[in-house]
N, CA, C and O atoms as a GROMACS GRO file, in nm:
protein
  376
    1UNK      N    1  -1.457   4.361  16.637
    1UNK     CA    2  -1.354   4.260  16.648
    1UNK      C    3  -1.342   4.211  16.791
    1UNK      O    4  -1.350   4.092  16.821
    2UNK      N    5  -1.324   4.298  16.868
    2UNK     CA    6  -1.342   4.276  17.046
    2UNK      C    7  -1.468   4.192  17.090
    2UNK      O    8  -1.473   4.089  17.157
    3UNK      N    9  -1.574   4.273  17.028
    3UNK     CA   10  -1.697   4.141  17.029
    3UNK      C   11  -1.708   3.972  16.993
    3UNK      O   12  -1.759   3.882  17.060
    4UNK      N   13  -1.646   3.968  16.872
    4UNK     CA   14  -1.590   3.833  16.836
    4UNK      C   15  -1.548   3.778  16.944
    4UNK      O   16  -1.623   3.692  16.990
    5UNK      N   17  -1.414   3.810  17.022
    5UNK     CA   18  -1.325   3.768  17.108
    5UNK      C   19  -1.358   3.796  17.210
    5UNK      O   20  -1.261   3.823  17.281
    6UNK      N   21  -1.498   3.810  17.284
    6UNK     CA   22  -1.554   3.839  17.426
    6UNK      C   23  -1.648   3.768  17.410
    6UNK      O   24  -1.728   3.765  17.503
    7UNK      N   25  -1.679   3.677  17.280
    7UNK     CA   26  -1.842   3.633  17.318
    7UNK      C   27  -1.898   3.543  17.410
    7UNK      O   28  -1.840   3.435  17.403
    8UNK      N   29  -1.999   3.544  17.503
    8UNK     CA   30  -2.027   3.532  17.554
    8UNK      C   31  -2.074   3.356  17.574
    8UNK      O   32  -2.057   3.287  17.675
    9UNK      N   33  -2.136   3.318  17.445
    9UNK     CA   34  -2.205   3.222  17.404
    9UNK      C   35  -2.132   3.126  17.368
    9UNK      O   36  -2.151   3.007  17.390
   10UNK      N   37  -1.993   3.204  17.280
   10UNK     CA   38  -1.916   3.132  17.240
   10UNK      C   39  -1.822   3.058  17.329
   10UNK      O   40  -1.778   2.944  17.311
   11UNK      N   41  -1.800   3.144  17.432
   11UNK     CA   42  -1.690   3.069  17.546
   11UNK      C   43  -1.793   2.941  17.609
   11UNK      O   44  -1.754   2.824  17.608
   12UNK      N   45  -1.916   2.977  17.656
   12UNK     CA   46  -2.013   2.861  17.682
   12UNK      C   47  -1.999   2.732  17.612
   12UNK      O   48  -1.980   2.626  17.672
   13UNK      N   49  -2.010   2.744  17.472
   13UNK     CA   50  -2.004   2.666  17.396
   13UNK      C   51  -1.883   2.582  17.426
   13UNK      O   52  -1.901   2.461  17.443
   14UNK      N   53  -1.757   2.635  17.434
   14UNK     CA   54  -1.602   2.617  17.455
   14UNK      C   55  -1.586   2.518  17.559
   14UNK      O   56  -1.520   2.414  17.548
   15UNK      N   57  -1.654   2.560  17.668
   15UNK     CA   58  -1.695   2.506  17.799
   15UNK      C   59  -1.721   2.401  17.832
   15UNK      O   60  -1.667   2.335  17.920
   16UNK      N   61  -1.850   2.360  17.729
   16UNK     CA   62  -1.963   2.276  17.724
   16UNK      C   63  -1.879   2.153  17.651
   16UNK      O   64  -1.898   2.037  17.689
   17UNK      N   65  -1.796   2.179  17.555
   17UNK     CA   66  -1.689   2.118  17.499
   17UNK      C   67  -1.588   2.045  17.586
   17UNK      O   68  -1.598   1.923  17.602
   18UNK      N   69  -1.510   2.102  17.632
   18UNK     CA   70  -1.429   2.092  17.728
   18UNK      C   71  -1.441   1.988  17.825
   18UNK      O   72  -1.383   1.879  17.825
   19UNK      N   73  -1.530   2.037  17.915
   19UNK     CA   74  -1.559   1.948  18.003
   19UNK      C   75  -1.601   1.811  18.044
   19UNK      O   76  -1.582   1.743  18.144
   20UNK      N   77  -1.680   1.789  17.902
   20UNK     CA   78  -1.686   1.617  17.908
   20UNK      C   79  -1.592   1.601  17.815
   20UNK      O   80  -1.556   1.498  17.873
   21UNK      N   81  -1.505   1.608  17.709
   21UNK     CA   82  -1.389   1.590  17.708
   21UNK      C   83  -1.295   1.545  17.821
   21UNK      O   84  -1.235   1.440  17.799
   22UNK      N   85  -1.274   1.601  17.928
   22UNK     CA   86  -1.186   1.586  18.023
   22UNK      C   87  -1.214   1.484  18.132
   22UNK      O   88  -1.125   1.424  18.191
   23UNK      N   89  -1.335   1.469  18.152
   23UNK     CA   90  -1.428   1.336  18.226
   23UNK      C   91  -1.429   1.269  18.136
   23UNK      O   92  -1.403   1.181  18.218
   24UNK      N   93  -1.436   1.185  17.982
   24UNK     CA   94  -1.412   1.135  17.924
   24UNK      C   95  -1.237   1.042  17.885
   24UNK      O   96  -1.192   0.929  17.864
   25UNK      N   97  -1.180   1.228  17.899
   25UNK     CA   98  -0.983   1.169  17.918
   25UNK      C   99  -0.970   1.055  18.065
   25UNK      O  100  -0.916   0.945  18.076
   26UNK      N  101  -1.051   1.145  18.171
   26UNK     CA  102  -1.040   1.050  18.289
   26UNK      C  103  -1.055   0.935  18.298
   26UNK      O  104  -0.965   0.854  18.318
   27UNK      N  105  -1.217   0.903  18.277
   27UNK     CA  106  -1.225   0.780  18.282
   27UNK      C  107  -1.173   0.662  18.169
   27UNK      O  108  -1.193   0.543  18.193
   28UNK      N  109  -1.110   0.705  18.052
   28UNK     CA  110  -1.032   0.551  17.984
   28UNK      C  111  -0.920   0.562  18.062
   28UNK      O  112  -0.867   0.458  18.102
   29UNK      N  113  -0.861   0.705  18.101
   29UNK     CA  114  -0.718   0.644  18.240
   29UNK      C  115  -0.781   0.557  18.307
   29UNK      O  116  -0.738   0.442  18.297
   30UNK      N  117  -0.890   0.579  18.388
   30UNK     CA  118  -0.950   0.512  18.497
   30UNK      C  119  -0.940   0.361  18.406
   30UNK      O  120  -0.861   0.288  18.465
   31UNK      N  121  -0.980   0.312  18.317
   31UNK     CA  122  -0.959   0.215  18.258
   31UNK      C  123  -0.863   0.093  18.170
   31UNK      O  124  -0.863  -0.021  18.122
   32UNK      N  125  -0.792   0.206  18.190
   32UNK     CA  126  -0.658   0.175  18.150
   32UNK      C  127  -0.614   0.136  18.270
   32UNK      O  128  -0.569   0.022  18.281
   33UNK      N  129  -0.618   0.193  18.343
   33UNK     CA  130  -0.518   0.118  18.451
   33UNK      C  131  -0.583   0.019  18.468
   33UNK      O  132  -0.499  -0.071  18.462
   34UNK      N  133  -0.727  -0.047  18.496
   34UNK     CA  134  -0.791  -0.123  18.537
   34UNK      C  135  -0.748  -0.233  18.451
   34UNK      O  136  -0.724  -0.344  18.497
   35UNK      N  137  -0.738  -0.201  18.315
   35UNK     CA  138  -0.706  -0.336  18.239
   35UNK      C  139  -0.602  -0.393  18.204
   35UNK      O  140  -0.581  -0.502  18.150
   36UNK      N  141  -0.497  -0.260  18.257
   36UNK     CA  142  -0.372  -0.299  18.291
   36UNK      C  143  -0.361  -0.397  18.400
   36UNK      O  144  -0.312  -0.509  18.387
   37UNK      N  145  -0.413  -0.343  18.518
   37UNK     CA  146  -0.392  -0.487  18.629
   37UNK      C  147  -0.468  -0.612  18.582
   37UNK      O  148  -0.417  -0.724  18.575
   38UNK      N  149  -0.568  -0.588  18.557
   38UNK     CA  150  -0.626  -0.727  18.522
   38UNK      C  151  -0.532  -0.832  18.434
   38UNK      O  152  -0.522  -0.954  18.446
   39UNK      N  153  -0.453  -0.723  18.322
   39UNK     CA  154  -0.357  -0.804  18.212
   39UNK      C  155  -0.243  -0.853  18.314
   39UNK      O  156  -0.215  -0.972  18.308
   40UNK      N  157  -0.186  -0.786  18.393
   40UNK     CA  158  -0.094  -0.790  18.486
   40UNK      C  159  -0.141  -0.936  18.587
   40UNK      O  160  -0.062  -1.027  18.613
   41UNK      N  161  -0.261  -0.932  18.626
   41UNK     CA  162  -0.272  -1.058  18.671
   41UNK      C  163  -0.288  -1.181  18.590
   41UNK      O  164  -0.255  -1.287  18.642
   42UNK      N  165  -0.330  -1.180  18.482
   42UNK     CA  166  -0.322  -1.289  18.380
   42UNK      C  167  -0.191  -1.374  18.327
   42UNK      O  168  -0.169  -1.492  18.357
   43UNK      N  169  -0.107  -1.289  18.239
   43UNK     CA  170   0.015  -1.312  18.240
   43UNK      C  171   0.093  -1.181  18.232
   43UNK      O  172   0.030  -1.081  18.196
   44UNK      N  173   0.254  -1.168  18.270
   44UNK     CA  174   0.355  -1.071  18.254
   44UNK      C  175   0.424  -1.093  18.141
   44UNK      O  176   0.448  -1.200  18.084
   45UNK      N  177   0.470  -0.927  18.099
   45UNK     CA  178   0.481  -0.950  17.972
   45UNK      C  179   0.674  -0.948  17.970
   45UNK      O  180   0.748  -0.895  18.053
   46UNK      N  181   0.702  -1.004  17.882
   46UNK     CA  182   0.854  -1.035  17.866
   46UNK      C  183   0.929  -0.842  17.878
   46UNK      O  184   0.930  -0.742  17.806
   47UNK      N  185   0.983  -0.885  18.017
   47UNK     CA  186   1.077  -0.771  18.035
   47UNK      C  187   1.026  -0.684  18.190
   47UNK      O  188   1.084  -0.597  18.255
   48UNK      N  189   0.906  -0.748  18.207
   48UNK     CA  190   0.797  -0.638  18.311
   48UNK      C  191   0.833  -0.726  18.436
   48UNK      O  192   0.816  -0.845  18.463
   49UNK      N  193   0.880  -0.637  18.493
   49UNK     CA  194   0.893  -0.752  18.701
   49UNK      C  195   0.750  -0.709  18.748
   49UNK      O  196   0.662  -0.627  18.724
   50UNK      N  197   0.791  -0.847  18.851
   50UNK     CA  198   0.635  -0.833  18.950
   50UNK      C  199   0.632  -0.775  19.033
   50UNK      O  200   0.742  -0.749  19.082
   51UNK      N  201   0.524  -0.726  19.091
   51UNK     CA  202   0.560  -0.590  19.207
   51UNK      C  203   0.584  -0.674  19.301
   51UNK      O  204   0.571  -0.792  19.268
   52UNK      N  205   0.621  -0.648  19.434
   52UNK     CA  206   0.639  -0.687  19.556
   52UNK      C  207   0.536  -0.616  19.612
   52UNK      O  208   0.504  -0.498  19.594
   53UNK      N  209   0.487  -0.707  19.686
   53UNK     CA  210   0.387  -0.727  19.817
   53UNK      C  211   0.408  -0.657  19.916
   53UNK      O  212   0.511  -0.686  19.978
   54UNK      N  213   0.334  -0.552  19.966
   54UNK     CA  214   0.347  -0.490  20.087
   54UNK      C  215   0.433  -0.578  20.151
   54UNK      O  216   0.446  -0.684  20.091
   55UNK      N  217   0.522  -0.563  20.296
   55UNK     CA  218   0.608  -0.673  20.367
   55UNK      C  219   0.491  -0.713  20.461
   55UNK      O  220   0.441  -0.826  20.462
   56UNK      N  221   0.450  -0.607  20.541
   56UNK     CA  222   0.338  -0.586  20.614
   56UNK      C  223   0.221  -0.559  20.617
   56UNK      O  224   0.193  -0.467  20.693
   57UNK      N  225   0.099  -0.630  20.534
   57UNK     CA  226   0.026  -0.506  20.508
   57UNK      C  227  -0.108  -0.478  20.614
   57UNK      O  228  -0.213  -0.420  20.583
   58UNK      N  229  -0.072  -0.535  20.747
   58UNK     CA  230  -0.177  -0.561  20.836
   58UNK      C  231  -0.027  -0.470  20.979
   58UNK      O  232  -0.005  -0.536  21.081
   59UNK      N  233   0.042  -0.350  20.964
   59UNK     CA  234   0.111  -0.334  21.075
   59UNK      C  235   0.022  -0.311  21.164
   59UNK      O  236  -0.099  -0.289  21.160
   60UNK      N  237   0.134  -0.320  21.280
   60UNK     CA  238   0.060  -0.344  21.432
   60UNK      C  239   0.090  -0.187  21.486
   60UNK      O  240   0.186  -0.111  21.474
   61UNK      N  241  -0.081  -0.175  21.574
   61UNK     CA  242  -0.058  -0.075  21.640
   61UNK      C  243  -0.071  -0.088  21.748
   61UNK      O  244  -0.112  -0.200  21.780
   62UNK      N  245  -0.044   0.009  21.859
   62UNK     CA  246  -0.012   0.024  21.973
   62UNK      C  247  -0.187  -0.008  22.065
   62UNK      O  248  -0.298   0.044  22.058
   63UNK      N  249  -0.134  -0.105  22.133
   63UNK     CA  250  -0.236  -0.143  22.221
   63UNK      C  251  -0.294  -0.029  22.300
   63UNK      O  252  -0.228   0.066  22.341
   64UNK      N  253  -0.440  -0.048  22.320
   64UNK     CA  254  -0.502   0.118  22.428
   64UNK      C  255  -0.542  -0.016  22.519
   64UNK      O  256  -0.580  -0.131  22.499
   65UNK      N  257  -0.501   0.104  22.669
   65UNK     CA  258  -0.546   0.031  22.816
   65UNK      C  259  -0.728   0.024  22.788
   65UNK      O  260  -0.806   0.105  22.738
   66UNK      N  261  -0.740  -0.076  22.832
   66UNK     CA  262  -0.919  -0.088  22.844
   66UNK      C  263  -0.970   0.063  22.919
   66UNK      O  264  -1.068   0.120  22.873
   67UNK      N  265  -0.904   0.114  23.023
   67UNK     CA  266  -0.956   0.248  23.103
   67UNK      C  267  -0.942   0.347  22.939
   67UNK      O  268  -1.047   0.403  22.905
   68UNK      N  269  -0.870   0.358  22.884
   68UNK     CA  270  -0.877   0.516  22.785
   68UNK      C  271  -1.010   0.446  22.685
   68UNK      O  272  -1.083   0.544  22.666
   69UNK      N  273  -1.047   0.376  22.643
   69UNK     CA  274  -1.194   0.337  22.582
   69UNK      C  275  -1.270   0.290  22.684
   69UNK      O  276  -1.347   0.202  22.644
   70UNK      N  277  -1.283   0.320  22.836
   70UNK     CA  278  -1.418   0.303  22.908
   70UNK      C  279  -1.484   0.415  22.846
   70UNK      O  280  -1.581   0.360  22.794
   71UNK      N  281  -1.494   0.552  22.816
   71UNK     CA  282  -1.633   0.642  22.771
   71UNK      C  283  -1.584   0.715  22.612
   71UNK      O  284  -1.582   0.831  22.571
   72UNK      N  285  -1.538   0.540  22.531
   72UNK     CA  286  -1.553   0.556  22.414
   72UNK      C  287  -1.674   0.458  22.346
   72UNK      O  288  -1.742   0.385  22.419
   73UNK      N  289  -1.696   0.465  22.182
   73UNK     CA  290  -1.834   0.373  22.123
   73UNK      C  291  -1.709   0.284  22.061
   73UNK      O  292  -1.668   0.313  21.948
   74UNK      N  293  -1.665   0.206  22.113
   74UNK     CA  294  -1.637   0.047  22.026
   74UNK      C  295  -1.709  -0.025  21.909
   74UNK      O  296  -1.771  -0.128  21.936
   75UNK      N  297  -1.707   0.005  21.825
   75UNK     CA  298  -1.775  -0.146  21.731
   75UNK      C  299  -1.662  -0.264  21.694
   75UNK      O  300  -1.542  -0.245  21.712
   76UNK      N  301  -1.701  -0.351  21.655
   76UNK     CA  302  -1.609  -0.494  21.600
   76UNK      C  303  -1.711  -0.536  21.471
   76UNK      O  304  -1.834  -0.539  21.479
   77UNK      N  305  -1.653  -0.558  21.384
   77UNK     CA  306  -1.719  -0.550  21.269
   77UNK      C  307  -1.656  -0.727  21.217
   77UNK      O  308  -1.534  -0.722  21.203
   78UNK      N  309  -1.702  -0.841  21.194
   78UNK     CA  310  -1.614  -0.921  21.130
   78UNK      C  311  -1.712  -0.972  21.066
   78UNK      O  312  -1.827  -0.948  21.101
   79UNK      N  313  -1.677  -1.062  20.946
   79UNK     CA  314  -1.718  -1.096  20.830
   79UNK      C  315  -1.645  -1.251  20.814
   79UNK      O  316  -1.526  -1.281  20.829
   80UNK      N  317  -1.751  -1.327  20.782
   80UNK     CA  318  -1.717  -1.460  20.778
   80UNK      C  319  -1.735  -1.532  20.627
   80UNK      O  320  -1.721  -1.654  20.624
   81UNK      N  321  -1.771  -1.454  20.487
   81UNK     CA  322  -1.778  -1.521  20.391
   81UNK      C  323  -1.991  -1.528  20.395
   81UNK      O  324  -2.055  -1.521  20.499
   82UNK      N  325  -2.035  -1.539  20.294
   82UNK     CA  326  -2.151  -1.575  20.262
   82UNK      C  327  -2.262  -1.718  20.360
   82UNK      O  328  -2.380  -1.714  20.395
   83UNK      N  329  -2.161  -1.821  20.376
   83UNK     CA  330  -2.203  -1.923  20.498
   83UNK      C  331  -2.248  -2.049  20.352
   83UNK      O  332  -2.285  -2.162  20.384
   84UNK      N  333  -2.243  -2.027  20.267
   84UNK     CA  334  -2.251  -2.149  20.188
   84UNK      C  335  -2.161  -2.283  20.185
   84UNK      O  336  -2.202  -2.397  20.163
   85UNK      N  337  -2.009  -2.237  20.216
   85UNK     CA  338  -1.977  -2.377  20.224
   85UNK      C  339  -2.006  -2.482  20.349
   85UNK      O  340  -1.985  -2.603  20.352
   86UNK      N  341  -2.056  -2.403  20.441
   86UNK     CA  342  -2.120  -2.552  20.590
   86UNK      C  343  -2.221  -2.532  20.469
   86UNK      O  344  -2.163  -2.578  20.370
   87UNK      N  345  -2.298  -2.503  20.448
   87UNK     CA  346  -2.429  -2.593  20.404
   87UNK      C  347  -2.390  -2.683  20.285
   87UNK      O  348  -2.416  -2.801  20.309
   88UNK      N  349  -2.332  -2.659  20.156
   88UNK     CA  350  -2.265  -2.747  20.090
   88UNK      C  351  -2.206  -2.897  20.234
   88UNK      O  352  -2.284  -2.992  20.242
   89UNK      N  353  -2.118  -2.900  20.298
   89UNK     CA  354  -2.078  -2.962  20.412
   89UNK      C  355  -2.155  -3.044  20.441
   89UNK      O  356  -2.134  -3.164  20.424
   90UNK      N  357  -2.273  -2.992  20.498
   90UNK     CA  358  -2.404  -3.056  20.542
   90UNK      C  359  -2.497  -3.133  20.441
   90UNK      O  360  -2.569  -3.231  20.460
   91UNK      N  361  -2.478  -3.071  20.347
   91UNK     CA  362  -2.577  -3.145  20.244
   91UNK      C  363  -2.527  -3.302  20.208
   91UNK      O  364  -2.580  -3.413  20.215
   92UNK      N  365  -2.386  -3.247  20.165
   92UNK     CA  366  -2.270  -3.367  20.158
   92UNK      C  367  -2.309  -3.492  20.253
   92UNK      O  368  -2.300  -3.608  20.214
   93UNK      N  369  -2.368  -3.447  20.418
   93UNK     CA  370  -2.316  -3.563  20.485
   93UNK      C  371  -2.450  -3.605  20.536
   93UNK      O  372  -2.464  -3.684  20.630
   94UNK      N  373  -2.583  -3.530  20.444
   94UNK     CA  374  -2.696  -3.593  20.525
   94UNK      C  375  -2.762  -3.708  20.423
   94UNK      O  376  -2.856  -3.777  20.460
   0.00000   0.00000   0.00000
């Protein structure tokens, strides 16, 4: 009877069960919420308020003297969009 209820193979089995079960529960949450916002951006449903907007969502931080980053690595990273609309622009005006 103890054997039954110790088996070895059987808890494996249990396991093997389990576990994508639970990565399975995850990801339709993971999806659920996803298609919740998406519905949320489409239309709101009678009774549901809209969230409010960060107030700030770019706060300001405290300026560093140029001397405390002289023997630091700086990068600047900026991003301007793909560059298709000047050429649309250009095409337009040649």
């Amino acid at each position: 009877m103890l054997g039954a209820a110790v088996d070895v193979f059987g808890l494996r089995q249990y396991f093997n069960v389990i576990t994508p079960a639970r990565k399975v529960r995850g990801a339709l949450a993971e999806d659920r919420r996803l298609l919740a916002g998406a519905r949320r951006s489409v239309v709101r449903l009678p009774g549901e308020r809209a969230r409010a907007a960060p107030e700030d969502p770019f706060p300001l931080t405290p300026r560093a003297p140029a001397l405390v980053l002289r023997h630091c690595r700086v990068g600047l990273i900026a991003t301007g969009g793909d560059g298709r609309a000047g050429q649309r622009e250009r095409s337009r005006h040649a």
